[in-house]
C-alpha positions in Angstrom: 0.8 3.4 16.2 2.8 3.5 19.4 5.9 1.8 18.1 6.0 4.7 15.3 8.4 7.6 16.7 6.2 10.7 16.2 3.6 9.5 18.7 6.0 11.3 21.4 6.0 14.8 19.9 2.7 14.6 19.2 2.2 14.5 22.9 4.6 17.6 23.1 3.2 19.5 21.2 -0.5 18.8 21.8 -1.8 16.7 18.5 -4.0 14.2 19.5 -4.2 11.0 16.8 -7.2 9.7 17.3 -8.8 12.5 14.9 -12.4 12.6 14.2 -13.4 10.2 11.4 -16.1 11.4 9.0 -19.6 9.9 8.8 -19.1 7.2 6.8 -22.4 8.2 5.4 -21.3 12.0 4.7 -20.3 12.9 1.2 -18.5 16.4 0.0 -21.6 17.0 -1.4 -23.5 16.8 2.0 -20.5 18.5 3.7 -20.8 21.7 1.7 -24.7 22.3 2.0 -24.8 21.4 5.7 -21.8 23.6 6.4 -23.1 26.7 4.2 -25.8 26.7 6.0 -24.1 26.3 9.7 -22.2 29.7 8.9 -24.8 31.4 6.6 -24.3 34.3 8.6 -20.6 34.9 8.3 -18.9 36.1 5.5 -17.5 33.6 3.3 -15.3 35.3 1.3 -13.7 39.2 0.3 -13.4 39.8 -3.2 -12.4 42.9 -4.4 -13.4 44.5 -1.1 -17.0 43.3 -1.7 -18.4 40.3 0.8 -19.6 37.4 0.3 -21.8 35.3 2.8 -21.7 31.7 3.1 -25.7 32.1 2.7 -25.0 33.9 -1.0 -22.9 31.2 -1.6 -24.9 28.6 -0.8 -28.0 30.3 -3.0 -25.8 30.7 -5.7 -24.0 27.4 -5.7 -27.4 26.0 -5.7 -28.9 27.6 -8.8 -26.0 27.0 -10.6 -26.4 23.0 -9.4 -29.6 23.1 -10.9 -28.9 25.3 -13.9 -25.8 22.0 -15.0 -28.6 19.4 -14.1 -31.0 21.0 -16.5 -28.4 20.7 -19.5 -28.9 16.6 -19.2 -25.1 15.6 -17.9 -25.7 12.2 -16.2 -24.1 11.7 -12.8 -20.4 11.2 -12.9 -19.8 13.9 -15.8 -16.9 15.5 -15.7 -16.7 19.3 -15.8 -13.7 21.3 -16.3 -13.0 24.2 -14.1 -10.2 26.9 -15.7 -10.7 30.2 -13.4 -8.5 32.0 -11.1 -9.3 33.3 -7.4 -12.1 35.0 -8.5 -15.7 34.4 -6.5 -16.9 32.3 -9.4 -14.5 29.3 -8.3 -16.1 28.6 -5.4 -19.6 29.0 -6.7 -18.5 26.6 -9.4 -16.6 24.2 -7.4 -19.8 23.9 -5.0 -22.4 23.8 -7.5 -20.6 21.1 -9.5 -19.4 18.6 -6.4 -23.2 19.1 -5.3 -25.0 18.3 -8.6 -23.1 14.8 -8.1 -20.5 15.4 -11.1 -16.5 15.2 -11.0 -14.8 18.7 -10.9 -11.6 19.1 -13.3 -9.2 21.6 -11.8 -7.6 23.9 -14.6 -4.8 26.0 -14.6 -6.1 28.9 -16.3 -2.2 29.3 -17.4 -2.4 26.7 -19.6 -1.9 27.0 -23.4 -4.4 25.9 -25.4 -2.1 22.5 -25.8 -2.3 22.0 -22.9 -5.5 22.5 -22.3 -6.7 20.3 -25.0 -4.6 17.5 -23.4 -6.6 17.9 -19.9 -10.0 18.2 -21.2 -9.7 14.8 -23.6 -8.4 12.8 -20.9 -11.0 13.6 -18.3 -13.5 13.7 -21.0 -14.6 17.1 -20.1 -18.4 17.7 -20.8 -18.4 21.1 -20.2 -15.8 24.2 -19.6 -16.1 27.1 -17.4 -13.9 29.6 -18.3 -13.1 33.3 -18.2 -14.8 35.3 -21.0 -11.2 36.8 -22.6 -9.6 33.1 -21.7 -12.4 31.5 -24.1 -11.9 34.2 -26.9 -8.4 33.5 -27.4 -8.9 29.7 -28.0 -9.0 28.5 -31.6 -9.4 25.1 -31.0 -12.2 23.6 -29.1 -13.7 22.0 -32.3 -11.3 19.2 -31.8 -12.7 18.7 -28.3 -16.0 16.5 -29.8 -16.8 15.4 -25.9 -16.7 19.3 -25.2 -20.9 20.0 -24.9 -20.9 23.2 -23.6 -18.5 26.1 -23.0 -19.9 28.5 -19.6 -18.3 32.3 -19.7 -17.9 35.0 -17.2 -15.6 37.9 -16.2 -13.9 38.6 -13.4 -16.4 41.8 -12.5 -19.7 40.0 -12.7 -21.1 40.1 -9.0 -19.1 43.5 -8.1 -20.3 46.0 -10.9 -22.7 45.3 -14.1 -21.0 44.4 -17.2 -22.8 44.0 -20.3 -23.4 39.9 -21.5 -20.8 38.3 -23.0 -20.2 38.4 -26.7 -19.1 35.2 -28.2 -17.3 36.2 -31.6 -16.1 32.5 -32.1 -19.1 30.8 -31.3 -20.3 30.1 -34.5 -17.7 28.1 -35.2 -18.9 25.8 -32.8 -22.0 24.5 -34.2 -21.8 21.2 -32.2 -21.0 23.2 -28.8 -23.8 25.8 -26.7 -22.4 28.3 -25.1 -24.1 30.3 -21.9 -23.0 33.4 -19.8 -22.2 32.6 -15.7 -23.9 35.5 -14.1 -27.3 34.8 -16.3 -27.1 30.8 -15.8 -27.5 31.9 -12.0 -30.0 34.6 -13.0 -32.4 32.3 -15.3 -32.7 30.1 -12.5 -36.1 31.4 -10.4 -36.6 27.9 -8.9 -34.0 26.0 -7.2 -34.9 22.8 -7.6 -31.9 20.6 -8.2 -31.8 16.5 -7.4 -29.6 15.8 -4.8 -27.6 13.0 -6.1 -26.8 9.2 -4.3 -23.2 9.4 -4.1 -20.6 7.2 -1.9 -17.6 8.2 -0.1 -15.4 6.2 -2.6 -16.8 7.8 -5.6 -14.4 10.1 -7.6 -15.3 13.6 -6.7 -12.0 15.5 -8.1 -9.8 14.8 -11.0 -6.6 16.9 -10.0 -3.9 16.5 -13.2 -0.6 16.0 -11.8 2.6 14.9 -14.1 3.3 11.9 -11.6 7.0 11.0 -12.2 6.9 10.1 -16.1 6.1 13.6 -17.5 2.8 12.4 -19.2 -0.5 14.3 -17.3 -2.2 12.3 -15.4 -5.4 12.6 -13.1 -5.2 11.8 -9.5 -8.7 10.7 -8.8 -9.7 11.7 -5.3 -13.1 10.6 -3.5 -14.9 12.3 -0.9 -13.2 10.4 1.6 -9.7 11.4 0.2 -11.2 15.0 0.9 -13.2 14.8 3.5 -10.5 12.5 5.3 -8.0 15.0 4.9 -9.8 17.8 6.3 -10.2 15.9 9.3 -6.6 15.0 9.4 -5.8 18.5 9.1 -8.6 19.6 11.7 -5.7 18.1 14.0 -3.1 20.9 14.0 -5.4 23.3 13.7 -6.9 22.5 17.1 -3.6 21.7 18.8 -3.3 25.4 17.8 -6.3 26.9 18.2 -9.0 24.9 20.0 -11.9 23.1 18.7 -13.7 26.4 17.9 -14.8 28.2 15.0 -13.4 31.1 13.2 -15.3 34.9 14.3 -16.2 37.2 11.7 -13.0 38.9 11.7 -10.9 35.9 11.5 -9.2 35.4 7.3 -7.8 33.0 5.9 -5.5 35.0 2.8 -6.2 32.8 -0.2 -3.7 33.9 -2.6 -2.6 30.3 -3.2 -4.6 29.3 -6.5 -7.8 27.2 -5.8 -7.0 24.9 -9.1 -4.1 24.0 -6.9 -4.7 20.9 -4.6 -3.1 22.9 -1.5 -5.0 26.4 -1.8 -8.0 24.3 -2.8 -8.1 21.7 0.3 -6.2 23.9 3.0 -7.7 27.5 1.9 -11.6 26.2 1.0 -11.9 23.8 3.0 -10.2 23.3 6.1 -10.1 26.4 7.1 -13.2 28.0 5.3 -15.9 25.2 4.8 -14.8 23.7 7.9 -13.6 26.1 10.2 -16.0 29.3 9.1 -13.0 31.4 8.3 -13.4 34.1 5.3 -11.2 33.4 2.3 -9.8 36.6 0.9 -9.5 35.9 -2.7 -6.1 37.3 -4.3 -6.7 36.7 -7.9 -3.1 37.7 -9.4 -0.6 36.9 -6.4 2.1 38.3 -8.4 0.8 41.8 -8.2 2.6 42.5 -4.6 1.3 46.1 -4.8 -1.8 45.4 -4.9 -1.8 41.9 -2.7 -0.1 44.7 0.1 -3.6 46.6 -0.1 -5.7 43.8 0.5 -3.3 42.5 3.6 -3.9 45.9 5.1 -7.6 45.9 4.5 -8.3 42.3 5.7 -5.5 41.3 8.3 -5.0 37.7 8.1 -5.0 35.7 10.9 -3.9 32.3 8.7 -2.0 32.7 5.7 -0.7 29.5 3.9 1.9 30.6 0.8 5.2 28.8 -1.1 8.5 30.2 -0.8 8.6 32.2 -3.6 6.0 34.7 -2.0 6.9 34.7 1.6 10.1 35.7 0.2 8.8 38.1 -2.3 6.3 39.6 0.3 9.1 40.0 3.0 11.6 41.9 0.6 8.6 44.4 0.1 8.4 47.7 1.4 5.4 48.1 1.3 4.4 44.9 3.2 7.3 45.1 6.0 5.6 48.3 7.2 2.3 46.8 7.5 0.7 45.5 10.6 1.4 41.8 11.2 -0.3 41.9 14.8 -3.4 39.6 13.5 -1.1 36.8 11.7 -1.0 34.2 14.1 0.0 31.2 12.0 1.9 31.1 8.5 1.8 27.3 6.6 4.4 26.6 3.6 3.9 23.9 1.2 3.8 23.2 -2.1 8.4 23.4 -2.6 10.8 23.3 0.0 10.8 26.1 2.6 14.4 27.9 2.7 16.0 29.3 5.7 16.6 32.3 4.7 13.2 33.0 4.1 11.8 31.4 6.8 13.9 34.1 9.3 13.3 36.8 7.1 9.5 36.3 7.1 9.7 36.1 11.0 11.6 39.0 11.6 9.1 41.1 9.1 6.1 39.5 10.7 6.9 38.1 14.2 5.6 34.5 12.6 7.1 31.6 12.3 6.6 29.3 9.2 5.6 26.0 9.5 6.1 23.7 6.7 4.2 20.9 5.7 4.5 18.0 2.7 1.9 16.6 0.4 1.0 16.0 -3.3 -1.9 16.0 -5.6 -2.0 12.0 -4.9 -2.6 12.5 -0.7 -5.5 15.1 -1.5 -2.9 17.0 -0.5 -1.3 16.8 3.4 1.0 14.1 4.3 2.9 15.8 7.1 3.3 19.0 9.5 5.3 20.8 11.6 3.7 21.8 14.7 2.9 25.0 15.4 3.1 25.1 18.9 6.8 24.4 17.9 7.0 28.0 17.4 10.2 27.5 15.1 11.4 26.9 11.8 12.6 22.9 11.9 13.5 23.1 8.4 12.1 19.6 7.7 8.6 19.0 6.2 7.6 18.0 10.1 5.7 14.7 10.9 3.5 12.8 9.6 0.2 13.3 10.0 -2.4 12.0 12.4 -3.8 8.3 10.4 -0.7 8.8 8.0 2.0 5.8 7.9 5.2 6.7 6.4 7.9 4.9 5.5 11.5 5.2 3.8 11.8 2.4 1.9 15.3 1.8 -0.1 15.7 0.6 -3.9 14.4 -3.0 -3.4 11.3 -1.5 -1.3 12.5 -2.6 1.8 12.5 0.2 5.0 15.3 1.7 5.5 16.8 2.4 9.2 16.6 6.0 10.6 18.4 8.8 9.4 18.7 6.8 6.2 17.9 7.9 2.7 15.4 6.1 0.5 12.0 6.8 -1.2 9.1 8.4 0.8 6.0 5.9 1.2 2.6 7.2 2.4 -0.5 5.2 3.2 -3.6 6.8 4.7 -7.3 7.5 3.6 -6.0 10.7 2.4 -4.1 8.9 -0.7 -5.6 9.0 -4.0 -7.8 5.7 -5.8 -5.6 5.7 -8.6 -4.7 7.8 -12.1 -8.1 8.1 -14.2 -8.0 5.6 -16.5 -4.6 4.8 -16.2 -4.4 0.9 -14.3 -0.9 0.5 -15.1 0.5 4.2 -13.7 -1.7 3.2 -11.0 0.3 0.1 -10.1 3.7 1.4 -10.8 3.3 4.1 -7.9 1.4 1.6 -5.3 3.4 -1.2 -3.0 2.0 -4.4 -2.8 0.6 -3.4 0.9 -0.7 0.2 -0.4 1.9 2.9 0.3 2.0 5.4 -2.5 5.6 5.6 -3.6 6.0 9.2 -3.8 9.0 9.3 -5.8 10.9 11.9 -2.9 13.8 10.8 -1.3 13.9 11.6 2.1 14.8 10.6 5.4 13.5 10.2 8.7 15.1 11.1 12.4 14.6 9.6 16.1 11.6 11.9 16.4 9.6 11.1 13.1 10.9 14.5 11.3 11.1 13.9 7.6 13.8 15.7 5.7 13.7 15.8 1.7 16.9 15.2 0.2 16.2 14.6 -3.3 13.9 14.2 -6.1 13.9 10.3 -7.1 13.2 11.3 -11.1 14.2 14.9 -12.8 11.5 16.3 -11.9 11.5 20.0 -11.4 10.0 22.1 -8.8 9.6 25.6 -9.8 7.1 27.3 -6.8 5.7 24.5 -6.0 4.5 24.0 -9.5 5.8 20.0 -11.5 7.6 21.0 -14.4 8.5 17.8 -16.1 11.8 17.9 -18.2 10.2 15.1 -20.8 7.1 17.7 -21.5 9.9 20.8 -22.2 12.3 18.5 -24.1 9.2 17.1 -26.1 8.3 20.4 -27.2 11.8 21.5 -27.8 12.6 18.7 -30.0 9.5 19.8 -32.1 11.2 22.9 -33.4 12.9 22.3 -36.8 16.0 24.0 -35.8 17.0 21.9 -33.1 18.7 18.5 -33.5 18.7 17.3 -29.7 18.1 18.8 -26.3 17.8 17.9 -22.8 16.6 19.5 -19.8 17.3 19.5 -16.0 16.6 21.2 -12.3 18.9 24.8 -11.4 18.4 26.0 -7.8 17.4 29.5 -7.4 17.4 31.1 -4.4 13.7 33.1 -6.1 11.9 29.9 -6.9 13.9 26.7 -4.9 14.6 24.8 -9.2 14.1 26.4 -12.2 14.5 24.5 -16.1 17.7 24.9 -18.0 17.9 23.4 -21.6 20.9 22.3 -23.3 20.4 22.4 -27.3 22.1 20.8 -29.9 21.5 23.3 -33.1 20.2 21.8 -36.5 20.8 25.4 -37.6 23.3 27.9 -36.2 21.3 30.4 -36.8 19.2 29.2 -34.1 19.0 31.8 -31.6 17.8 32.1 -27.3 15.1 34.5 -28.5 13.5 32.6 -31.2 13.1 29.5 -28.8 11.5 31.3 -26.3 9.0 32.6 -28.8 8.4 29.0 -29.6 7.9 28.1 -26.0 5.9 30.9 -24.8 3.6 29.8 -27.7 3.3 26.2 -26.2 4.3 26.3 -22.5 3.0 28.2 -19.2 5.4 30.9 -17.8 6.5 28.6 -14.9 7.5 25.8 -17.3 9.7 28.1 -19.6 13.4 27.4 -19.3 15.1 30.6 -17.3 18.9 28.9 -19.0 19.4 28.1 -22.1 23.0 26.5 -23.4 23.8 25.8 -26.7 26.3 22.9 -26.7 28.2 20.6 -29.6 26.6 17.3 -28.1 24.6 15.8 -25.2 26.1 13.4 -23.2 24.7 9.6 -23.8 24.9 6.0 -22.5 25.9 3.2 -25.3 22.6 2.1 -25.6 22.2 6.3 -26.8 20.1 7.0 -23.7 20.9 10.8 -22.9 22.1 11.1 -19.5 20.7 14.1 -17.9 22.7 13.5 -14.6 26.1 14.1 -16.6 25.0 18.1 -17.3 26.7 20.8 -15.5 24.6 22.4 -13.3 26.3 25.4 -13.5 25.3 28.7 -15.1 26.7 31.4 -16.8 25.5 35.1 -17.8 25.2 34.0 -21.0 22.8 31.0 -20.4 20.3 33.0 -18.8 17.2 32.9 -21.0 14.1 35.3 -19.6 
């Protein structure tokens, strides 16, 4: 370790490397219900102004462990998760990872395609899912793994709402559907088995696109997790002192929990771990209303992307507020620009430090400190028990201040894709760095700048959007002969897609594809250009060659 180049600003800036390991005999599961109770007397979260304690959440985690052991799933089920930040999630989350099955984060954005694709790869035995989601699906039948379907609305635990009616359910013969809030309710006896579980048993199956396009699921263990929030416990002590959070201390969750980052750095490092409340912002994009709960709950720690520290700093609303309590803001998930970065700290008198990680590294790789107190405008070091390398085309490293691929090895990095051996060996060196597929370099200090995405991948607010996934579906519509898609910047949302289309009927219109795609596609995957052009350029073997597209715009490109 001393040979590597960060070990000096970690001295600076007051991160100490030799980082608590977990018990090897600790589990997530064992983490959770020792921890609930350590801070069953602090709140746990704020949802809609009403709080939670860790002590409800443990009660209620509980009977809802017990409640998914009664159905019959055998250990190692998988169970699909597809809520927002609403106070179910963590419920869920816990119950699940302490009734010894494998949770399956959901993006409750997804079209029902997509849907369908995540819940028959992980072999989903069961759904939780928002009442009005779960009406709107037409096709569970083909799910035949799919054993039951769980419903609840956002309201159940703040006001009384009548029991769910299931209009569709009787088109699932083969499926039994149940109501969240009475699950809990029907449960008088807690009296779940605690399971035997191992720290290298898969605990989370997070779906990631990798760098081919096709979903994949990064399968993360307890120690992946429970390594991570160790790692991370690092900066937050060089920060704050090995202490725990008072009752007035929040975390502002508005980062989605399906997400790797909200669901690692938000639940668990900072709540679980730390005792901080998480104040649940279930629709982030209402800045109105995200303003109000600010105000009401002054964060002190409020990890974001771009697109909202941007967003939230152009607000007049939220410039007039009272920043006082902020006292450290985290970025992640896309690249952090500069304009935003001095915006946000003139508005709120906070810096932003930036970090790096994927779905495969559980999530964090690297961190800028925040003793730093400035923007470096790198993704910072890496962090403590993390090796990183920059490793050129033939997988050889790559001197300093030289591009090449970004390598990460640490306890933090992923077993493999579920089910997917070959994936699996495509992304891992012979000596176990996971090639991220970033290109990036790295200075005299052990700052990492990223430079580049090694595939087309496309970043749009921190969210993968994977050009062979759009031009897949694209190609599906009858009116288009060929397409291609590829990365714009925008200054809103660091890339966003732009289509190039090659008409198989002129009558083809903007409109009418993005009818088509809104059908099939989340909004953050939806093309913002679209350019209808005569041909696509090709190599002679008729490979089309995104890298030979403009990317330039015009006024008439510009799509939604």
């Amino acid at each position: 370790m001393s040979s590597q180049p960060w070990m000096e600003e970690y001295k600076k800036w007051n991160i100490n490397p030799e980082f608590t390991r977990p018990d090897p005999e600790k589990t997530l599961s064992t983490t959770i219900a020792e921890n609930l109770v350590k801070f069953q007397d602090k709140t746990a979260f704020i949802y809609l102004d009403r709080k939670f304690s860790y002590h409800d959440i443990d009660m209620y985690s509980q009977k809802l462990a017990s409640y998914l052991q009664s159905l019959g799933l055998t250990a190692g089920s998988r169970i699909a998760v597809m809520l927002p930040n609403i106070i179910q999630y963590p419920i869920a989350t816990f119950a699940i990872i302490r009734a010894g099955y494998v949770l399956v984060n959901v993006n409750p954005m997804y079209t029902q395609r997509e849907l369908y694709h995540q819940l028959q790869d992980s072999g989903a035995e069961a759904l939780i899912i928002l009442g009005q989601t779960l009406e709107q699906l037409t096709a569970l039948e083909e799910c035949r793994q799919l054993k039951y379907v769980i419903s609840t609305h956002p309201l159940d635990f703040i006001q009384e709402q009548p029991s769910a009616i299931y209009s569709q359910a009787a088109q699932y013969p083969d499926k039994q559907f149940s109501d969240f809030r009475q699950a809990i309710n029907q449960v008088k006896i807690i009296d779940f088995e605690l399971p035997v579980q191992h720290q290298e048993d898969t605990v989370i199956l997070q779906y990631t696109g990798g760098t081919t396009g096709v979903s994949k699921g990064a399968e993360l263990s307890h120690r992946n997790i429970l390594f991570n929030i160790a790692q991370n416990s690092t900066v937050f002590i060089s920060h704050f002192g090995d202490r725990y959070a008072t009752e007035n201390e929040y975390v502002f969750c508005a980062l989605p929990l399906y997400h790797i980052y909200g669901f690692t750095i938000c639940l668990f490092s900072y709540g679980l771990s730390r005792g901080f409340a998480n104040v649940l912002i279930p629709n982030p994009r209402d800045l109105d209303a995200l303003a109000d709960q600010y105000q009401k709950h002054p964060p002190t720690v409020f990890p974001g992307v771009n697109t909202m520290f941007n967003a939230l700093a152009h607000h007049s609303r939220f410039r007039e507020l009272d920043h006082s309590r902020l006292k450290t803001t985290t970025g992640g998930g896309a690249s952090i620009l500069k304009n935003t970065a001095e915006l946000w700290h003139e508005v709120t008198g906070c810096q932003i430090y930036e970090g790096y990680g994927l779905s495969e590294t559980s999530p964090t790789a690297t961190f800028n400190p925040p003793l730093s107190r400035r923007f470096s405008g790198t993704i910072g070091l890496p962090l403590a028990g993390t090796e990183i390398l920059i490793l050129n085309d033939e997988g050889k490293p790559v001197e300093l201040n030289q591009a090449g691929e970004i390598a990460i090895r640490g306890p933090q990095v992923m077993k493999g894709y579920w089910q997917q051996s070959e994936a699996t060996a495509q992304v891992f060196t012979k000596d176990g760095f996971f090639l991220t597929g970033d290109i990036g370099c790295m200075d005299e200090q052990g700052y990492i700048t990223i430079l580049d995405r090694k595939k087309d991948m496309i970043l749009v607010s921190g969210f993968n959007v994977y050009p062979n996934e759009l031009e897949g579906v694209l190609s599906r519509h009858p009116k288009i002969l060929e397409c291609a898609v590829i990365g714009i910047d925008d200054e809103k949302s660091g890339q966003v897609p732009k289509a190039f289309i090659v008409k198989q009927d002129e009558n083809l219109t903007q409109d009418e594809v993005m009818t088509y795609l809104r059908q099939q596609l989340t909004s953050y995957k939806l093309p913002k250009y679209i350019e209808f052009v005569a041909g696509l350029p090709k190599s002679t073997v008729g490979k089309i060659l995104r890298r030979e597209l403009p990317r330039t715009v015009q006024p008439s490109d510009k799509a939604c």
